[in-house]
C-alpha positions as CSV (number, residue, x, y, z in Angstrom):
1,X,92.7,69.8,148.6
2,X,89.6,72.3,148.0
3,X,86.8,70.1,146.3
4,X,83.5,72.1,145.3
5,X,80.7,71.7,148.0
6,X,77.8,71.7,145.1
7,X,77.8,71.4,141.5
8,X,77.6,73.9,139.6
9,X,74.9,74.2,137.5
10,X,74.4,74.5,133.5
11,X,73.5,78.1,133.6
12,X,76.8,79.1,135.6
13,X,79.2,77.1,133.5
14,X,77.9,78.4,130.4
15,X,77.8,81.9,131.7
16,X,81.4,81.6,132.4
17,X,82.4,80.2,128.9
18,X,80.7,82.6,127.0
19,X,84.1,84.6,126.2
20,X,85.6,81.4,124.5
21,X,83.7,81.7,121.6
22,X,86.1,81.2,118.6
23,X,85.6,84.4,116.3
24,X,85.8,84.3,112.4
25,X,89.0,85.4,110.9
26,X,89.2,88.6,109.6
27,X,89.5,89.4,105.9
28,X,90.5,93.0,104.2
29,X,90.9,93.6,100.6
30,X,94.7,93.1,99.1
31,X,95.0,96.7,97.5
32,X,97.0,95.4,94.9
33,X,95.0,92.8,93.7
34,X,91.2,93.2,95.2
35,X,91.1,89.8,96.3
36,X,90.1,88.8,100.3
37,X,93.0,87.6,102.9
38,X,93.6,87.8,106.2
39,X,94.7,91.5,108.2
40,X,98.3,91.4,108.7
41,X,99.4,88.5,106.5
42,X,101.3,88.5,103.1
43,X,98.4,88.2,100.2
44,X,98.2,84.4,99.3
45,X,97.5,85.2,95.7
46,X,99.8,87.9,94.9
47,X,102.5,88.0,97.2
48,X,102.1,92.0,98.5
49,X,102.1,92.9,101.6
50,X,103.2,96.5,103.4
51,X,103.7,98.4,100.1
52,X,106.0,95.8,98.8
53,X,106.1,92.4,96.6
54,X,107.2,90.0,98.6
55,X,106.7,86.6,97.3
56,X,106.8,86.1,94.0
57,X,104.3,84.7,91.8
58,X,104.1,81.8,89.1
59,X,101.4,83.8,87.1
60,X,103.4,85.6,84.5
């Protein structure tokens, strides 16, 4: 079984992790309603998404 002959230091192993950061989600404008959501999801406050209506709201 291959065991690591030193240990690696704190400088390697954080070198190597830098790519796993977690990035922050990315929000667009609805252009229906103006409001932020996330890129390729259906508008949590008014339903639209891809030109259309999909959900329906409770507003009116």
């Amino acid at each position: 079984m291959a065991v690591p002959k030193r240990r690696s230091s704190k400088a390697k192993k954080r070198k190597r992790r830098s790519h796993n950061a977690v990035s922050p989600i990315a929000l667009a404008h609805c252009p229906q309603c103006q409001t932020l959501a996330p890129t390729h999801v259906v508008c949590p406050n008014c339903g639209y998404y891809q030109g259309r209506t999909l959900v329906e709201s409770d507003e009116a």
